[in-house]
C-alpha positions as CSV (number, residue, x, y, z in Angstrom):
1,X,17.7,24.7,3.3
2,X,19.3,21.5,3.7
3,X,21.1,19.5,1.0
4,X,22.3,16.0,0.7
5,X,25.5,15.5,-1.2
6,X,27.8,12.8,-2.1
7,X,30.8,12.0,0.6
8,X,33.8,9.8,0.7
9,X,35.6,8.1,3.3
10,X,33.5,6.9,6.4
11,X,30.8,9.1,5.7
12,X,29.1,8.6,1.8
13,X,26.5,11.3,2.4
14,X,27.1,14.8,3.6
15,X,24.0,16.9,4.8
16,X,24.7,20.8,4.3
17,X,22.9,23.8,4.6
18,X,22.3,26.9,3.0
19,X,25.9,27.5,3.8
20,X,27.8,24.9,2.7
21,X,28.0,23.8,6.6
22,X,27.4,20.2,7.6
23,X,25.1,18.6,10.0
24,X,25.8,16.2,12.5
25,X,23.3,14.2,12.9
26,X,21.4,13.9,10.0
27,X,24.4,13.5,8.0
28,X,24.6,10.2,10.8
29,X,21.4,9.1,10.0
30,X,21.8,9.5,6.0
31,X,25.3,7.1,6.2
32,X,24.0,4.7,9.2
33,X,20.3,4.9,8.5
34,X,21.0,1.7,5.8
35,X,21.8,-0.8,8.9
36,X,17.9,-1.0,9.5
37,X,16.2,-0.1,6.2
38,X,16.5,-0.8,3.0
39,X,18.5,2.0,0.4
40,X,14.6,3.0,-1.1
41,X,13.4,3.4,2.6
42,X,16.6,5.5,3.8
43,X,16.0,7.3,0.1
44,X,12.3,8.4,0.9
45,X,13.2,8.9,5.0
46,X,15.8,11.6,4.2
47,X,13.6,13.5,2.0
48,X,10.9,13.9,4.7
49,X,13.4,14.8,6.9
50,X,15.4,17.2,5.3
51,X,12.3,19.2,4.3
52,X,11.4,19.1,7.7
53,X,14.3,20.5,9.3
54,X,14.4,23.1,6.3
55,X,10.7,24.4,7.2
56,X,11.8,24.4,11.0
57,X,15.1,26.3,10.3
58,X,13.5,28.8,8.3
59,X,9.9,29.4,10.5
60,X,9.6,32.8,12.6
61,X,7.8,30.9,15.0
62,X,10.1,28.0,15.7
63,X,12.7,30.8,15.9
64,X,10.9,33.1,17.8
65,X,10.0,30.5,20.5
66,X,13.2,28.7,20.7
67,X,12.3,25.3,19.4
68,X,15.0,23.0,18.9
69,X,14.8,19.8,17.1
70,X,17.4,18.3,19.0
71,X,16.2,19.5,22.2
72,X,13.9,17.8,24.5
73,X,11.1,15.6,23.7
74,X,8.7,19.0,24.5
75,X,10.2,21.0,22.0
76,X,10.1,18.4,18.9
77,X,6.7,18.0,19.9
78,X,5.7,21.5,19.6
79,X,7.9,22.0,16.2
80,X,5.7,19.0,15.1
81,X,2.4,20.1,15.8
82,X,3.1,23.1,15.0
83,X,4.1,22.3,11.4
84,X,0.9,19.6,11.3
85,X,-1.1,22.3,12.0
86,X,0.3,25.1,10.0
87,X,1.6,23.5,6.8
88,X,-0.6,19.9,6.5
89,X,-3.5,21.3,7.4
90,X,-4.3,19.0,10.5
91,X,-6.5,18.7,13.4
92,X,-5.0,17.7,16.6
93,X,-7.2,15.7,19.7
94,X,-6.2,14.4,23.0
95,X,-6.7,10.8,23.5
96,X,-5.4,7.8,26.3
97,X,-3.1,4.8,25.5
98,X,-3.6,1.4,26.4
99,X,-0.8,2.5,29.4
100,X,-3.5,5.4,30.2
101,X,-0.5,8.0,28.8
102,X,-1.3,11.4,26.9
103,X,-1.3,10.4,23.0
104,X,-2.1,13.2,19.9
105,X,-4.7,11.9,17.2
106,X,-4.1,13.2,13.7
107,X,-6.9,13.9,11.8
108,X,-6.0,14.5,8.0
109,X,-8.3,17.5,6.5
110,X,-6.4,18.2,3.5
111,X,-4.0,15.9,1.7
112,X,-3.2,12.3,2.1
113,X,-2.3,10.5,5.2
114,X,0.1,8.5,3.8
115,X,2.4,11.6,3.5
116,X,1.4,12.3,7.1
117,X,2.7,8.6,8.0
118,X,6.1,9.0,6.3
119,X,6.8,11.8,8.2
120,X,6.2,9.8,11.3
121,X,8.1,7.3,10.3
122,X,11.0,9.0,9.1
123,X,11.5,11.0,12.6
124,X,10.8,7.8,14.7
125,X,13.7,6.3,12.6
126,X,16.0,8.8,13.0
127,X,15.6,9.5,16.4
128,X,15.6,6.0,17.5
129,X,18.8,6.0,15.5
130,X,20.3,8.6,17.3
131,X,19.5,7.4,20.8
132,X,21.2,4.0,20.0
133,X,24.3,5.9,19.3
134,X,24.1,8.2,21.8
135,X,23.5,11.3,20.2
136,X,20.0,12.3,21.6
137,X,20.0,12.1,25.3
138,X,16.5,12.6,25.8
139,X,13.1,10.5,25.7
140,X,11.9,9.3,22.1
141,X,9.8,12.2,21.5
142,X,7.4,10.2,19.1
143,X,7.4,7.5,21.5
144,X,5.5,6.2,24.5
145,X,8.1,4.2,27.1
146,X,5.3,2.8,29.0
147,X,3.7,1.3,26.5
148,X,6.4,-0.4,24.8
149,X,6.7,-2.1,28.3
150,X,2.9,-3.1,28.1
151,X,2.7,-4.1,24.9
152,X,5.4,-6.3,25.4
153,X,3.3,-8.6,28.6
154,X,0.0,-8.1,26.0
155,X,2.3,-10.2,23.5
156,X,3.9,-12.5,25.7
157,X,0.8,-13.5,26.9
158,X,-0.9,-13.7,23.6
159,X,1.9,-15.9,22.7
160,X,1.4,-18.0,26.2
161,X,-2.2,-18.7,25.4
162,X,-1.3,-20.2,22.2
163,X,1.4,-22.5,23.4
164,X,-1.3,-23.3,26.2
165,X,-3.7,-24.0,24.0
166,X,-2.1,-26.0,21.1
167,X,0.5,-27.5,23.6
168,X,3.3,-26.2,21.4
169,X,5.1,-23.0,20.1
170,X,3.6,-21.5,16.5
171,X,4.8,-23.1,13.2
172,X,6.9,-20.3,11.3
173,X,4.7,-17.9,9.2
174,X,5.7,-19.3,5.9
175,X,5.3,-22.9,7.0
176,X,1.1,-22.4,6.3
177,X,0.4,-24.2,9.5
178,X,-0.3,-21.8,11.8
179,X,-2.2,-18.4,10.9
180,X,-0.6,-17.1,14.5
181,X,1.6,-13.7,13.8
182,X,2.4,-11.2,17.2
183,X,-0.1,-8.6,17.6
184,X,0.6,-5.8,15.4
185,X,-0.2,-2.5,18.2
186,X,1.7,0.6,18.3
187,X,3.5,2.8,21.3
188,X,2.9,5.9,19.1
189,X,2.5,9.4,20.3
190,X,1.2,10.6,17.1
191,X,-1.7,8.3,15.8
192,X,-3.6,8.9,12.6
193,X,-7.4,9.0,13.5
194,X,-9.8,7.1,11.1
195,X,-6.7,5.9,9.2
196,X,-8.7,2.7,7.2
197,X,-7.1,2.1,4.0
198,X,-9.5,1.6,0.6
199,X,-8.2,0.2,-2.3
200,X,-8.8,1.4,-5.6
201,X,-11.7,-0.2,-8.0
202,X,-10.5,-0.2,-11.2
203,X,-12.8,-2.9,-13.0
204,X,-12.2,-1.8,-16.4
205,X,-11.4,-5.5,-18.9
206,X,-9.4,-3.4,-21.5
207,X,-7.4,-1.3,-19.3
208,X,-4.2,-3.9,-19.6
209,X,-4.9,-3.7,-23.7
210,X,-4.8,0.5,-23.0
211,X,-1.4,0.6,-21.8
212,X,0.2,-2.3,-23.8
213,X,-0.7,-0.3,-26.9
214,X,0.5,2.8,-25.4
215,X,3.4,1.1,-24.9
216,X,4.3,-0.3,-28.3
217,X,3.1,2.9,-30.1
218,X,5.1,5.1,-27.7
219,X,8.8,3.0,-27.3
220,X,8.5,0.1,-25.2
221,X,11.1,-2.8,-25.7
222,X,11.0,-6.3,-24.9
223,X,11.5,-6.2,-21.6
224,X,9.4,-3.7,-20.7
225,X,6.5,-5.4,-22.1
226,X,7.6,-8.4,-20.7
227,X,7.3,-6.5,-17.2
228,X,4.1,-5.0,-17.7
229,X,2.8,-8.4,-18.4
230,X,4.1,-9.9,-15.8
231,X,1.7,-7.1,-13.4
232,X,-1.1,-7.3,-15.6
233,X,-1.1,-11.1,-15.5
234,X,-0.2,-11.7,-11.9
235,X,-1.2,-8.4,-9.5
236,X,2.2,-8.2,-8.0
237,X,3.7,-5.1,-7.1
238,X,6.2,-3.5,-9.2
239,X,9.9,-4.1,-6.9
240,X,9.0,-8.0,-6.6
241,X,8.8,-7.8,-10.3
242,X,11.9,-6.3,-11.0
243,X,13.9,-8.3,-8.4
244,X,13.1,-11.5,-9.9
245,X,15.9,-13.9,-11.1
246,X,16.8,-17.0,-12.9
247,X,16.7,-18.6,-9.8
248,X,13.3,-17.2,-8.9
249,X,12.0,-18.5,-12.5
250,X,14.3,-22.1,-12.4
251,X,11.8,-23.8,-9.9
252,X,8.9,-24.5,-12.4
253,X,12.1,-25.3,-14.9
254,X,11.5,-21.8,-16.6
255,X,8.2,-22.3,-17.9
256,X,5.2,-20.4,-16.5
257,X,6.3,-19.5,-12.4
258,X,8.6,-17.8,-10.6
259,X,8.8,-18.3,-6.9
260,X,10.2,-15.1,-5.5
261,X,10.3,-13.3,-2.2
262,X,7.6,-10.9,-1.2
263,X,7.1,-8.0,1.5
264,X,7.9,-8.7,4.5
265,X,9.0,-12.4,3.8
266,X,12.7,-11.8,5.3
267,X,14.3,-13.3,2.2
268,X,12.2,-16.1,1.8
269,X,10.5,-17.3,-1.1
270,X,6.7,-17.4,-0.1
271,X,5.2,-16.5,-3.2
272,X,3.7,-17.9,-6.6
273,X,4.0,-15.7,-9.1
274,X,2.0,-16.9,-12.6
275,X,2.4,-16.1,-15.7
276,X,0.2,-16.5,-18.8
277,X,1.3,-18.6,-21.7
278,X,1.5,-15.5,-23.8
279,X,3.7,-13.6,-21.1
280,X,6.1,-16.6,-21.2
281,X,6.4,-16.6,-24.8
282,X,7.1,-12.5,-24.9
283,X,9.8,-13.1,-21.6
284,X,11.6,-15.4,-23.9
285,X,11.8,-13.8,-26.5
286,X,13.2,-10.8,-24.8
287,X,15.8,-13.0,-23.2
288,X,16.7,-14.4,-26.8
289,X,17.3,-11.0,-28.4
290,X,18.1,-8.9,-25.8
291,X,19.8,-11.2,-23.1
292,X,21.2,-14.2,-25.0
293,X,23.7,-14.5,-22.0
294,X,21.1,-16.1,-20.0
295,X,20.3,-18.6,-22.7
296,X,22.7,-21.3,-21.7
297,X,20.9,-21.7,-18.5
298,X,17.2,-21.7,-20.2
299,X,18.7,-24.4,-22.3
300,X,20.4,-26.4,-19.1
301,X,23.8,-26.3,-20.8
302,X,24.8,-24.5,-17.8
303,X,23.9,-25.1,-13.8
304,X,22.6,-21.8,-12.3
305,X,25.3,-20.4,-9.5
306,X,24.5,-20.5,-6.3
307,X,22.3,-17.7,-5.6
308,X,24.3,-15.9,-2.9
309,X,27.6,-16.0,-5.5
310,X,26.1,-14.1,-8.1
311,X,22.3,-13.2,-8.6
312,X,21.2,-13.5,-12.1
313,X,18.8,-10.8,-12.3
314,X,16.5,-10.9,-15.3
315,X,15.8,-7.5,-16.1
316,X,18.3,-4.9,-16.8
317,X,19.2,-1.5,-17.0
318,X,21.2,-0.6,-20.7
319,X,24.5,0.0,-18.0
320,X,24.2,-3.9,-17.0
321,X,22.7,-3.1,-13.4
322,X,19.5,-5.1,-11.7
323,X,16.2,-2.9,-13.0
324,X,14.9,-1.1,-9.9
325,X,11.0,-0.2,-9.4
326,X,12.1,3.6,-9.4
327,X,14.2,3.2,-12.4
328,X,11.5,1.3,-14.5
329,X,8.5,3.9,-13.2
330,X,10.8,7.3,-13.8
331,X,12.1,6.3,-17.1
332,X,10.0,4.0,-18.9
333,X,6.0,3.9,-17.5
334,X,5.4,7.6,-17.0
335,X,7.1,9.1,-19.6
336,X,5.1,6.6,-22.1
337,X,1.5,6.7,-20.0
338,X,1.9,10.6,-19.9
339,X,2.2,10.7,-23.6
340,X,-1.1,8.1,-24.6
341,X,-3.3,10.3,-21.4
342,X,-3.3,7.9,-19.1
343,X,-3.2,8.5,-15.7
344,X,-2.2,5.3,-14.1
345,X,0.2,4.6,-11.5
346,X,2.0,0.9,-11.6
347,X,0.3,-0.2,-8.0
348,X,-2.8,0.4,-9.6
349,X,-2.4,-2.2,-11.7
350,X,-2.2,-4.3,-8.5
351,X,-5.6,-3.4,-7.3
352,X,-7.2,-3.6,-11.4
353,X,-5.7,-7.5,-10.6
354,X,-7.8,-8.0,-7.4
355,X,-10.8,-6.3,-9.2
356,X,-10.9,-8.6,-11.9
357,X,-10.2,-11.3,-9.9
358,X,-12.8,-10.8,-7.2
359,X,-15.5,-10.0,-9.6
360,X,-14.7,-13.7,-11.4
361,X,-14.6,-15.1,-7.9
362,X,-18.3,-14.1,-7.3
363,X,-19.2,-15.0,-10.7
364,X,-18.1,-18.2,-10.9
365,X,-18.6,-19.0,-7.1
366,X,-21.6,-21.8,-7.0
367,X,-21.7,-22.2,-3.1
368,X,-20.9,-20.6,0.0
369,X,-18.3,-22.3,0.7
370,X,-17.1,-22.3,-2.8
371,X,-16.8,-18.7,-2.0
372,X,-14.8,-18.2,0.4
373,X,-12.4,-21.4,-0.4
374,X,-12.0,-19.0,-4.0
375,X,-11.3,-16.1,-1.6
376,X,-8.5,-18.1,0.9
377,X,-6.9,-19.2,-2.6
378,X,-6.8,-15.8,-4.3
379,X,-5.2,-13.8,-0.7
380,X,-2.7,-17.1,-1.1
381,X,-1.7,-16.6,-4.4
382,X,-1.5,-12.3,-3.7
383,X,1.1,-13.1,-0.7
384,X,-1.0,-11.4,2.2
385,X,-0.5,-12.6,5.7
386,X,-3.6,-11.1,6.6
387,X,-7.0,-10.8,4.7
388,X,-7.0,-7.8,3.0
389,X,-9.9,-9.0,0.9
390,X,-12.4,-7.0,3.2
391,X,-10.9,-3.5,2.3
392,X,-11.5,-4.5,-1.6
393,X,-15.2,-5.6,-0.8
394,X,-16.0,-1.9,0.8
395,X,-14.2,-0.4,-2.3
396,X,-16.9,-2.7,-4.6
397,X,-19.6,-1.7,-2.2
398,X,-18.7,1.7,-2.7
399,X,-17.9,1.5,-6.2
400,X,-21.9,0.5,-6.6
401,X,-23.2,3.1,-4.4
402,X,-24.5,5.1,-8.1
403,X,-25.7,1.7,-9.2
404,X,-27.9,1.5,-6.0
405,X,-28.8,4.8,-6.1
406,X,-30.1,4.8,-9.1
407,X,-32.1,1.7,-8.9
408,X,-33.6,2.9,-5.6
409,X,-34.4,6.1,-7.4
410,X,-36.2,4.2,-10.2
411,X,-38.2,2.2,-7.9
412,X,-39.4,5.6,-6.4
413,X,-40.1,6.9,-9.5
414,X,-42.1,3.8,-10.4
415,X,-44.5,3.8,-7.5
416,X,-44.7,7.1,-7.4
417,X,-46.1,7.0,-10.8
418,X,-48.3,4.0,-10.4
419,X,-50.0,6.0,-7.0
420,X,-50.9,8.7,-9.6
421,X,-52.2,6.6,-11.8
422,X,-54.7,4.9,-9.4
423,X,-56.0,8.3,-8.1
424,X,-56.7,9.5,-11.8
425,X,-59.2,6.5,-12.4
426,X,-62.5,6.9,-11.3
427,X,-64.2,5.0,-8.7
428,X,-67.4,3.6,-10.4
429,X,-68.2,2.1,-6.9
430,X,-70.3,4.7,-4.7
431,X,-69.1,4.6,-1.1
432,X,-71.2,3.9,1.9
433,X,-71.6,7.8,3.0
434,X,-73.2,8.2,-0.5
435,X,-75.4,5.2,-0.4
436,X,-76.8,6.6,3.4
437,X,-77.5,10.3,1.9
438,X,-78.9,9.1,-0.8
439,X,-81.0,7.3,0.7
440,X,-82.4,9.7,3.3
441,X,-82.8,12.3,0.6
442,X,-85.1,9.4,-0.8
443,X,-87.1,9.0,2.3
444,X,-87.8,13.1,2.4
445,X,-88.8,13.0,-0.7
């Protein structure tokens, strides 16, 4: 059973087992590991990874056959299927790469998949991490070599046939020029078969009033109502809410937008966030009674500092720290949901947004190409560099599956009954075989 504690010196992390003994390498990874990934990403890697390497050091059949997960790329493989198999509950399949290489296909038969793809990532990261520092001298056992190399020519030349075409290189992502972004395909051994993500569909109108009561009747301060607010009102997720600053807020000159950085922007401010006049008026407050240090600037007395000097963060722990997505969800949204009997998660509030929003987008939509203008807007204003508006459309679709069913069932029910009806009537019209024998029974007679 391996443990992480706290280090000092060159190493901030130690990784011990059952024994108090350290490990090498993943005590590497859990001190070096920050020089690629954020602290939340290193966070969530290490607890994959030490409960993998706890199961492996502890299973009679990894003992029995000799697996090493520092061995070669044969036996990590075998330790990984093996605990796929055994403890997720997988099915395995052969497949063929793009490179025509040997690649495993994951199907997830119990569970979730996304645990399935943490656990990939985690062991791609640290084992690319160790190969770069020379601790693993074998092939990346989760990776395909030859299909890094081809992936590489399928991009260049995707990149080629732009530059051919337009006569010049792409504009920058955030510039909203060019829609052109590198081909997003994988040189994965491990692949997760049918892996199509669906949204939620949570269309419910009072669901934000639901937790705002909870919310007062169960605790909530200022800021955290503030916060909630913010998600209800805008759909963003709950880190980009946390993170934002003064100098997020300061472009629309603190009134009702922040422009603040989003996932996957690389520090760039690429997205509206908007705020109801009512979520403005609750923000202020909170910074007039509970942060009256940030006044001054609100009022202009004072010029913001230069962002990279000191970050004014707006919300804040009771210690004095920036307010973290983990803090806010551990400590002050569970706790309070759990108490009211709601189950709701704070992303979900994210997809409730797009609900709402897409079902007034249809609504209101008096053309086609009102429509889909509506549509471009509303994947703007979410941040998406790609149109993630299909997914939500197959969650409405199957969200209103029942509906269907049960007007289709009605129908059937309707004609069914009108069929009856018409045979129960009698026919007061004699048919032609009746007219001819009663006719020749006239002539005999």
């Amino acid at each position: 059973m391996f443990r992480l504690r706290r280090g000092s010196g060159d190493f901030h992390f130690h990784v011990t087992d059952s024994q108090g003994l350290p490990h090498l390498t993943l005590t590497v990874y859990a001190c070096r590991a920050d020089r690629y990934h954020s602290p939340a990403t290193v966070k969530a890697y290490l607890r994959h990874l030490l409960a993998f390497f706890s199961w492996a050091g502890q299973d009679e059949t990894v003992k029995r056959q000799h697996w090493d997960l520092l061995g070669n790329t044969g036996q990590v493989r075998a330790v990984l299927e093996h605990f796929l198999t055994t403890q997720l509950h997988c099915t395995l399949f052969f497949a063929r790469d793009l490179s025509g290489e040997d690649i495993r296909k994951v199907q997830v038969t119990w569970g979730k998949a996304h645990r399935i793809n943490h656990l990939l990532a985690a062991l791609r990261s640290f084992y690319q991490l160790l190969i770069s520092m020379q601790l693993y001298s074998h092939l990346h056992p989760l990776d395909l070599p030859q299909a890094k190399n081809m992936i590489a020519e399928i991009r260049l030349q995707h990149l080629d046939d732009f530059v051919r075409i337009h006569q010049r290189p792409p504009m920058p992502s955030d510039s909203g020029i060019d829609h052109w972004r590198p081909l997003r395909l994988s040189s994965s051994y491990y692949r997760i078969k049918d892996n199509q993500w669906i949204p939620e569909y949570l269309d419910d109108p009072e669901l934000m009033g639901h937790v705002l009561a909870s919310g007062e009747q169960f605790g909530w301060k200022l800021q955290d109502i503030a916060l909630v607010r913010i998600l209800f009102d805008t759909g963003c997720r709950i880190h980009e809410a946390c993170a934002l600053t003064m100098h997020d807020w300061k472009v629309s000159d603190f009134r009702n937008m922040f422009m603040s950085l989003s996932k996957g922007s690389r520090g760039k401010r690429v997205k509206n966030i908007i705020i109801t006049d009512k979520t403005q008026k609750v923000l202020l407050r909170y910074i007039r009674n509970d942060r009256p240090e940030l006044l001054p600037y609100l009022n202009g007395r004072t010029a913001l500092p230069p962002e990279n000097v000191h970050r004014l963060p707006i919300f804040c722990t009771k210690r004095g720290h920036p307010l973290t997505a983990d803090n806010f969800r551990r400590y002050r949204w569970t706790p309070v949901l759990a108490a009211a009997g709601l189950k709701i998660r704070t992303h979900q509030v994210r997809h409730w947004f797009v609900t709402m929003a897409l079902n007034e987008i249809h609504h209101s939509a008096v053309s086609e190409a009102d429509l889909l203008q509506k549509r471009s807007a509303l994947q703007v204003l979410m941040g998406w560099r790609s149109d993630m508006l299909p997914a939500y459309d197959q969650a409405r679709q199957r969200h209103d599956l029942p509906l269907l069913a049960n007007a289709i069932h009605t129908y059937i029910e309707d004609k069914q009954l009108e069929a009856q009806a018409a045979c129960d009537v009698p026919d007061d019209k004699e048919s032609l075989g009746s007219l001819m024998l009663k006719e020749m029974l006239e002539g005999k007679l």
